[in-house]
C-alpha positions in Angstrom: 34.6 7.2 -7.3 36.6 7.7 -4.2 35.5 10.4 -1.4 35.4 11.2 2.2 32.7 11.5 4.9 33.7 15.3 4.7 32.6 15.0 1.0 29.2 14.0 1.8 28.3 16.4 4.6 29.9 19.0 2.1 27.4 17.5 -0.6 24.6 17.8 1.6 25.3 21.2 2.4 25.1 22.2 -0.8 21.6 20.1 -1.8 20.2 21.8 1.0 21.3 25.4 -0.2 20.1 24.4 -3.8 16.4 23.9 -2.1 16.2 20.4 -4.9 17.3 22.9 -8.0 19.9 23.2 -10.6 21.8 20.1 -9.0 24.9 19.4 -11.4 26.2 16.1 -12.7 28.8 15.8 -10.2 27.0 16.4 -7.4 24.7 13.7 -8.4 27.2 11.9 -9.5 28.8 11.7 -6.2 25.2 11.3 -4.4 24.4 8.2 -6.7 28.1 6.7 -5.7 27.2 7.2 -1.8 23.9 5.3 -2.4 25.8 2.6 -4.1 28.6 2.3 -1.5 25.2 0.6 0.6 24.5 -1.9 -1.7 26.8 -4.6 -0.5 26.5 -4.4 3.4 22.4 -3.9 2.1 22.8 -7.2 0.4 24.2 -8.8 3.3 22.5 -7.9 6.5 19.4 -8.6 4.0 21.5 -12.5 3.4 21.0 -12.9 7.3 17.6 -11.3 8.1 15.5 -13.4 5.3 17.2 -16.6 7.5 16.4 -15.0 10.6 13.0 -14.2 9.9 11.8 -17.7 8.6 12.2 -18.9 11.9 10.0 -16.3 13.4 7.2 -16.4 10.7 7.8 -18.4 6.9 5.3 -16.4 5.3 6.3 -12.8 6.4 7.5 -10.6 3.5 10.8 -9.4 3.3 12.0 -6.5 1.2 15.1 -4.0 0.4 16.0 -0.9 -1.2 17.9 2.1 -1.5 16.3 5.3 -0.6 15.5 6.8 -3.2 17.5 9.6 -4.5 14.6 12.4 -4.9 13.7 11.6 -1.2 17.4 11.8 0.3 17.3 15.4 -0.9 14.1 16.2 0.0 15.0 14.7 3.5 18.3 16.6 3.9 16.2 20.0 2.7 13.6 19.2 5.4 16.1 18.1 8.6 18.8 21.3 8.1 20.5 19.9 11.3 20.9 16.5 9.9 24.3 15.6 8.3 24.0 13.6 5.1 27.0 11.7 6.1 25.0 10.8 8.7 21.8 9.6 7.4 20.9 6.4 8.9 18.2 5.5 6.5 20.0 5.4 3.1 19.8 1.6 3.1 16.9 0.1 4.1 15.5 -3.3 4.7 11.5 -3.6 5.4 10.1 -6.8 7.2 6.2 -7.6 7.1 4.7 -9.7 9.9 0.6 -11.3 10.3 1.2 -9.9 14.4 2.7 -7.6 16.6 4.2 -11.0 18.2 6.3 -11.6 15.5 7.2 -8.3 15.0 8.9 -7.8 18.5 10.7 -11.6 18.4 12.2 -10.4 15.1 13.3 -7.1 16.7 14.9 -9.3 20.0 16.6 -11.7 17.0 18.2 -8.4 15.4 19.2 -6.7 19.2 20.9 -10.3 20.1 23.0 -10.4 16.6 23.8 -6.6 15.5 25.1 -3.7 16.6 22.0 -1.5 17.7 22.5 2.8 16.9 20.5 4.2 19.3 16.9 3.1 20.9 14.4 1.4 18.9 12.2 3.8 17.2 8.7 1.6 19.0 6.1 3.1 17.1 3.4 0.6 18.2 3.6 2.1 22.2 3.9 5.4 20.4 2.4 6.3 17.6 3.0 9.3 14.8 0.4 11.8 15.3 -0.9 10.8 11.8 -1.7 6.9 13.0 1.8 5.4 11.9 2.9 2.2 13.8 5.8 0.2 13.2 9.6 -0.3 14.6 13.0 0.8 13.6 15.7 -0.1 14.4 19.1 0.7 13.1 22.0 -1.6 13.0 25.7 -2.1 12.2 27.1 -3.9 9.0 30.0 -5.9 11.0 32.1 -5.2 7.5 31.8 -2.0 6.3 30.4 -0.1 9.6 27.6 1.2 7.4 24.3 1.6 9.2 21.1 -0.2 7.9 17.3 0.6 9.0 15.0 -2.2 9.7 11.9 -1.2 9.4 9.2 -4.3 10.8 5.7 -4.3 10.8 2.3 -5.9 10.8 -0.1 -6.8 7.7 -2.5 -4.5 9.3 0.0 -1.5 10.1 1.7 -2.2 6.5 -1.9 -1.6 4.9 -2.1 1.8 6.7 1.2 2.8 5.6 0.6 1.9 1.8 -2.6 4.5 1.7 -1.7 7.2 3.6 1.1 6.9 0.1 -1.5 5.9 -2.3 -3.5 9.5 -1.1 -0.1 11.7 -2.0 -0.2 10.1 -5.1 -3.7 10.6 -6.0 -4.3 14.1 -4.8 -0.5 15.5 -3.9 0.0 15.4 -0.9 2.7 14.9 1.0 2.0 13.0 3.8 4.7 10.5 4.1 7.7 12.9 4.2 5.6 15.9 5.9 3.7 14.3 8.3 -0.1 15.0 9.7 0.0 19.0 10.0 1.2 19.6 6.4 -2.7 18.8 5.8 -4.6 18.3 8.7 -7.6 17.3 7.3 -6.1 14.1 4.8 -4.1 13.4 8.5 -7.2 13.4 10.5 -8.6 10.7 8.2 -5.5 8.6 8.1 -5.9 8.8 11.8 -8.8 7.8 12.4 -8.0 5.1 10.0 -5.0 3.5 11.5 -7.3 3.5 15.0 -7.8 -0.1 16.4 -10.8 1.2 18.5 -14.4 1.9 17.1 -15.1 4.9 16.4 -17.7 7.5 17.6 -20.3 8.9 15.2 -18.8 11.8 14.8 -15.4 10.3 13.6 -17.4 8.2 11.7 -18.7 11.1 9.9 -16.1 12.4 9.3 -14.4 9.9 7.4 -17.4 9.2 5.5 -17.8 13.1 4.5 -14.1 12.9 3.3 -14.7 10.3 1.3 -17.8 11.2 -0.2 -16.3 15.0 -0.8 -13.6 13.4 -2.7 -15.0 10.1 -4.7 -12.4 8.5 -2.6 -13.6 5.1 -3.5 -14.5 5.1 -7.0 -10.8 6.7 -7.4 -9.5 4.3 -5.7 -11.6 1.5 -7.3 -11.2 3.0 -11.0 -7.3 3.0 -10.7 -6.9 -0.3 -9.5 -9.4 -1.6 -12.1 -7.0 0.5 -14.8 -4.0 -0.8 -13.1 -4.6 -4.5 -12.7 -4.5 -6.4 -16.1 -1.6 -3.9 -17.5 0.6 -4.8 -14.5 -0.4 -8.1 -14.4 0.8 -8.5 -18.0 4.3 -6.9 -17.4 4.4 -9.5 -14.1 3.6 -12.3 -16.8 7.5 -10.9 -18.6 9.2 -11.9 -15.3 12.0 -14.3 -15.5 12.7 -17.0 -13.0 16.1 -15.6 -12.1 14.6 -12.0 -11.9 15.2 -10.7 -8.2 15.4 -6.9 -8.6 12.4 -4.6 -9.5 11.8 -0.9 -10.8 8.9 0.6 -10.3 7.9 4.0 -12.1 4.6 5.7 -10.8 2.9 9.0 -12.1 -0.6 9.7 -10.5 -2.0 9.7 -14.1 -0.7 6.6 -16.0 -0.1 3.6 -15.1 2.5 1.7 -13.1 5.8 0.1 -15.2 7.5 -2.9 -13.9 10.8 -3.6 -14.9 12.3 -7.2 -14.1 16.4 -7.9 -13.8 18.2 -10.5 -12.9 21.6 -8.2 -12.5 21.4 -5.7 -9.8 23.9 -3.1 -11.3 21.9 -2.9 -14.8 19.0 -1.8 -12.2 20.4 0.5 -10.7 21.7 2.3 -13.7 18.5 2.3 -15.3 17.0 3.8 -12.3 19.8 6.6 -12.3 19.0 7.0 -16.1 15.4 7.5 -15.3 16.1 10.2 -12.5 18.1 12.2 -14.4 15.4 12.2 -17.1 12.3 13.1 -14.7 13.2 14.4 -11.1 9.9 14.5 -10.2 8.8 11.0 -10.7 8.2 8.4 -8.1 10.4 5.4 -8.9 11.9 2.7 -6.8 14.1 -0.2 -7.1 13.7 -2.8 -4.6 14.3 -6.8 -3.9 11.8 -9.5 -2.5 12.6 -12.7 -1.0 11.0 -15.5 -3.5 8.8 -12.6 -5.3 5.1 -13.2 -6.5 2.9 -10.8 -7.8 0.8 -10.9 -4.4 3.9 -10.5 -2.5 5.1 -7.0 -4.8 1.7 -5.9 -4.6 1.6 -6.1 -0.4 5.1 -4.6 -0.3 4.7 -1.8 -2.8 0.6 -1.3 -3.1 1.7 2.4 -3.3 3.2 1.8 -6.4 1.3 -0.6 -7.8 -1.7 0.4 -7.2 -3.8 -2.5 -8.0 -5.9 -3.8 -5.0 -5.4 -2.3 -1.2 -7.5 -3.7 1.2 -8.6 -0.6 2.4 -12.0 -0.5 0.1 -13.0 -3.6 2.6 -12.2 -2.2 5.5 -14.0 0.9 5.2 -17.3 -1.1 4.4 -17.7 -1.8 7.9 -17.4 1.6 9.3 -20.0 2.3 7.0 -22.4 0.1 8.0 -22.1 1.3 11.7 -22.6 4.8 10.6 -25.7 3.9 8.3 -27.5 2.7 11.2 -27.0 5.4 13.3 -28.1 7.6 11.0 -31.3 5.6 9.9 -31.6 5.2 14.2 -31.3 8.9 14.1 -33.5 9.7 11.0 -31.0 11.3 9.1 -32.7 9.4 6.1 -30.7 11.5 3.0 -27.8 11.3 4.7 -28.5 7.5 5.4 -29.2 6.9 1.6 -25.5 8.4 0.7 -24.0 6.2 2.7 -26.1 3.1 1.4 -25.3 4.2 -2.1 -21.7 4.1 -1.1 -21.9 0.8 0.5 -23.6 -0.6 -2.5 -20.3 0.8 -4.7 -17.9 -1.1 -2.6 -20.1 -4.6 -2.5 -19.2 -4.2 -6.2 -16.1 -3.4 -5.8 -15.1 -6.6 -3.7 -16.5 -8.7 -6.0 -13.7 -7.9 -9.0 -11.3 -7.8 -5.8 -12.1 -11.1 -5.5 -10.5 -12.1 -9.0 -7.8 -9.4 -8.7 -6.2 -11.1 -5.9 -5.5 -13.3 -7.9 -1.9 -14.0 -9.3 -2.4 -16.6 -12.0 -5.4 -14.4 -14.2 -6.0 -11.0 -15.4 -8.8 -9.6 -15.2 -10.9 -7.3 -17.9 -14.1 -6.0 -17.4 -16.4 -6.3 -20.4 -19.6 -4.4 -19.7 -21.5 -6.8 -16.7 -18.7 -9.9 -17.4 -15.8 -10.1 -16.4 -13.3 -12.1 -18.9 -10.2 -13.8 -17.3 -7.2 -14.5 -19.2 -4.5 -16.4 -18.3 -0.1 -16.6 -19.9 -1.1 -20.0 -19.6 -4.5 -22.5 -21.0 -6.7 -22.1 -18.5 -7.1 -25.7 -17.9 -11.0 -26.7 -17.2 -9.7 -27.8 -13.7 -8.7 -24.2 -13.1 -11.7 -23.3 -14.3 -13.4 -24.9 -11.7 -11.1 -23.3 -9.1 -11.8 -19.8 -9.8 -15.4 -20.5 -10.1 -15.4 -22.0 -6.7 -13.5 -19.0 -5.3 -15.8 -16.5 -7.1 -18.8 -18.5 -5.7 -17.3 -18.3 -2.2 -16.3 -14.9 -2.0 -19.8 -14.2 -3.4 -21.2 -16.1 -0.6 -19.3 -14.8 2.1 -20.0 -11.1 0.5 -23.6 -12.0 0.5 -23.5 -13.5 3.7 -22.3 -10.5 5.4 -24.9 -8.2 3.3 -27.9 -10.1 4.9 -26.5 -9.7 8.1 -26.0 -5.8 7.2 -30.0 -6.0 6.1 -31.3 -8.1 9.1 -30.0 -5.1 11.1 -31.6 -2.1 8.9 -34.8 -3.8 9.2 -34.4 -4.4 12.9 -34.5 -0.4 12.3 -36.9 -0.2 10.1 -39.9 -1.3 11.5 -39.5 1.4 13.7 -39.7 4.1 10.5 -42.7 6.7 10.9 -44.8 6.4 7.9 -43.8 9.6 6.6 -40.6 8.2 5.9 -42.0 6.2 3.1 -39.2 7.5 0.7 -36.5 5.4 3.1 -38.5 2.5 2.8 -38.7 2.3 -0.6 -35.2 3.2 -1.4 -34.0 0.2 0.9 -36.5 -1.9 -0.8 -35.2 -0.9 -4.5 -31.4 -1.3 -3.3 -31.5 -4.6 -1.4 -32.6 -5.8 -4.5 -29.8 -4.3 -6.8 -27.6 -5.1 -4.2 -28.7 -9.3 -4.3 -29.1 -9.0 -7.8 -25.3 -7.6 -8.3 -23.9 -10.3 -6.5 -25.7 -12.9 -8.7 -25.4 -11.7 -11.7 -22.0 -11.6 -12.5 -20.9 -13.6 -15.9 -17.5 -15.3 -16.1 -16.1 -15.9 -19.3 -12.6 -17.5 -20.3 -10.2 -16.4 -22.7 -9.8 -18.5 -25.9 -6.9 -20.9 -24.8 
């Protein structure tokens, strides 16, 4: 399909006056063939920048896609003074770093061999009211002249991103595109979240009353338990020469993955899909060398089967049990605890979910690993081992927890009996939880 630049901005003049409704074929016909006219500069800059950034850092995680046609409308509906021929983020390339470091010697690599439009976008020096940190920079395709954002960041800052997502998809917000006032309260606790300082009691508070107002963690944990042996079972259908991935996500079923090994079949399927449901969240995207761990860092908003948010939040909650049991706040302190003990439970499937190489089922108290593959009694040995050591480290950490409370405790007035015995009650659940899981092995 040929067209102009004067096409586009006339296209984007009229998605904006249709407010996202009663969009004709042609129009996103023509929308579809701008997206596509990325692909090829997409393909290359991302050619150069998987080289470049395997001499910064081996292990970082390097990912494309095109924006999503859904959110290129949205977007043009949102900025009215922003040209769609002029949209610098249609392509985009997304690079995940361990440290700040590495971020900022990829970002001088890119600076030194690109065409920079504009100023960074340094979002580590100054962060979205919301929490967000990262950098992006856009550059030139040397070929085509197209524009391509780079968007680099940290594990840490990557994590934030992905739940501050996984919220709009599990109780609609709109976060992401809208930013912290279009709900002040969800961005006050992605705030606070994204903070690398400790936080006060009453932001402590806070976040715990938000969570506990809305089963935050048990949603969170219940979908990813849902999630993880289905997806892990469409992974297990990836072929070796697969490089391209759909991804279709509804907030009440589960994730499909779709595998291809040719990039234009993608793309059409995703086209098909749009046109079928405009409303759902789908995205196509390419990893360098993909793993299941690696899709599931990248794209835990879409996947949604582990974040590590749920061990995180543990230790915030720890602080703020204290200073409540310090404070005598005792029903408030045995909330919290209650929570806690959910998420010791939690980690402890996390601990097999992390896992790419075994899916995991829960069967009442056991939990029964299967494998595409016999699980060799070697291997069983390994996950064992790993299952005893994350057991020990969670227990570990859970004494420590205790050897604190009781530091507390002593202190208790006697008419706080009802405390004591709770704690008494739950440290022993707690132990016994972490002992008592049973392992069993599929039948290969």
């Amino acid at each position: 399909m040929k067209y102009t630049g004067g096409d586009i901005k006339r296209l984007g003049n009229r998605l904006r006056d249709s407010k996202g409704k009663h969009i004709s074929d042609a129009d996103l016909d023509l929308l579809q063939a701008h997206r596509l006219s990325f692909t090829e500069p997409l393909f290359r800059v991302f050619k150069d920048l998987t080289r470049y950034k395997i001499g910064v850092e081996r292990s970082a995680i390097i990912a494309f896609r095109l924006k999503r046609i859904s959110t290129i409308i949205n977007k043009t509906i949102r900025k009215p003074q922003m040209q769609l021929n002029r949209m610098w983020d249609v392509a985009g390339i997304r690079i995940i770093f361990n440290n700040e470091v590495a971020v900022r010697k990829m970002l001088s690599i890119i600076s030194d061999n690109y065409e920079v439009r504009g100023e960074p976008r340094d979002r580590f020096n100054n962060p979205k009211k919301i929490g967000y940190r990262a950098i992006h920079v856009y550059i030139t395709d040397s070929i085509s002249g197209k524009v391509i954002e780079v968007q680099l960041r940290t594990r840490e800052t990557h994590n934030w991103a992905t739940l501050v997502e996984i919220t709009d998809v599990l109780y609609g917000t709109r976060l992401k595109e809208e930013g912290y006032d279009s709900d002040k309260e969800w961005g006050y606790f992605h705030q606070l979240v994204s903070s690398n300082r400790q936080l006060i009691e009453d932001e402590a508070n806070f976040l715990y009353k938000k969570l506990d107002k809305h089963d935050f963690i048990s949603k969170l944990a219940e979908t990813f338990r849902h999630n993880s042996s289905i997806v892990k079972k469409q992974w297990q259908n990836v072929q070796h020469k697969d490089k391209y991935f759909l991804i279709e996500l509804s907030s009440n079923s589960v994730p499909k993955l779709s595998s291809y090994s040719n990039y234009e079949k993608a793309e059409a399927d995703y086209f098909d899909l749009y046109k079928k449901d405009e409303g759902a969240l789908i995205v196509l995207t390419s990893i360098d060398k993909p793993s299941f761990e690696q899709i599931s860092i990248a794209y835990a908003n879409y996947i949604l089967s582990y974040h590590k948010f749920i061990r995180d939040v543990q230790e915030i909650l720890k602080e703020l049990a204290i200073e409540k049991l310090e404070d005598k706040s005792f029903k408030e302190f045995r909330k919290i605890f209650r929570l806690y003990e959910d998420i010791q439970a939690n980690n402890i499937i996390n601990i097999l979910i992390e896992r790419d190489d075994v899916i995991v089922n829960i069967e009442g108290k056991s939990l029964r690993l299967e494998s595409n593959s016999k699980i060799s009694t070697k291997k069983r040995k390994e996950i064992r081992k790993q299952i005893n050591t994350g057991i020990l480290d969670l227990a570990t950490r859970h004494k420590t927890f205790m050897a604190e409370i009781k530091g507390v405790y002593k202190t208790l007035p006697l008419w706080a009996w009802k405390t004591k015995s709770f704690l008494n009650r739950h440290e022993r659940r707690v132990s016994k939880r972490l002992k008592s899981i049973e392992l069993k092995f599929d039948k290969n």
